[in-house]
N, C-alpha and C positions, 0 to 999 in steps of 0.2 A: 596602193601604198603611197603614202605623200611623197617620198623620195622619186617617185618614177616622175618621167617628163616625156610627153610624146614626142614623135618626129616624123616628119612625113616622108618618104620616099614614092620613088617612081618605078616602074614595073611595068615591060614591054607586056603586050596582052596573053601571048604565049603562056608567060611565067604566072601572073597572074592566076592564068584559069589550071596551072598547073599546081599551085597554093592553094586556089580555089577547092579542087579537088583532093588534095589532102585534107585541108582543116575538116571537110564532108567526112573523110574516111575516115578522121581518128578523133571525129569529136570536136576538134580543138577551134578557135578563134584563129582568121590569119596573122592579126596580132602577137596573140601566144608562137606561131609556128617562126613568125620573124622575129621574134625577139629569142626565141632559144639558137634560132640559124646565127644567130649575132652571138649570143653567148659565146657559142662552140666556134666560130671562127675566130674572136677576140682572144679567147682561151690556148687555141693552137697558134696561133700569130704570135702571143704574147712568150708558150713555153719557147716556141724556136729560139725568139729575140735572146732570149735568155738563155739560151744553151749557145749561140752564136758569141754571146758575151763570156760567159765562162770559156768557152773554146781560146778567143782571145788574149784571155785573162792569162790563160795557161802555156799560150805561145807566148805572149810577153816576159813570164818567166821562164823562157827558154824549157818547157816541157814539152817535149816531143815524142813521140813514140819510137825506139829504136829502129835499127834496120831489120833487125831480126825480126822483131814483135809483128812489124809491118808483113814480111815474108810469111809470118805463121798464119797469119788472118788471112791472108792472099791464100797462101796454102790450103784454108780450111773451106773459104768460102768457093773455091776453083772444083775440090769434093764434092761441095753440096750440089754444083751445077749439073754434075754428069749425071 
């Protein structure tokens, strides 16, 4: 794709031969295997930020969870443990 732009990164020999032996197992380029590993961590990085930011968002206008509500969840997830 013209939009793409390579990058080089560094990789202890460990990690290497352990890409090395996926891209073997599933076909793929270690290329392909680090650029979807980047996807998926940019991706989850990115939803947290944004739920970190909505959370804020919603403390800022004084939305809180009651005391009660807080107790019921405590209550249910205390259940699930036993």
């Amino acid at each position: 794709m013209a939009s793409e732009k390579a990058i080089t990164l560094r990789l202890d020999g460990a990690l290497r031969g352990k890409l090395d032996k996926l891209a073997t197992a599933t076909g793929r380029s270690r290329s392909f295997l680090a650029a979807e590993a980047i996807r998926d961590y940019v991706a989850l990085n990115n939803w947290q930020i944004e739920e970190i930011h909505k959370g804020l968002a919603e403390a800022e206008r004084g939305e809180f969870a009651s005391d009660k509500d807080v107790k019921r969840v405590a209550k249910k997830w205390a259940q699930r443990g036993r």
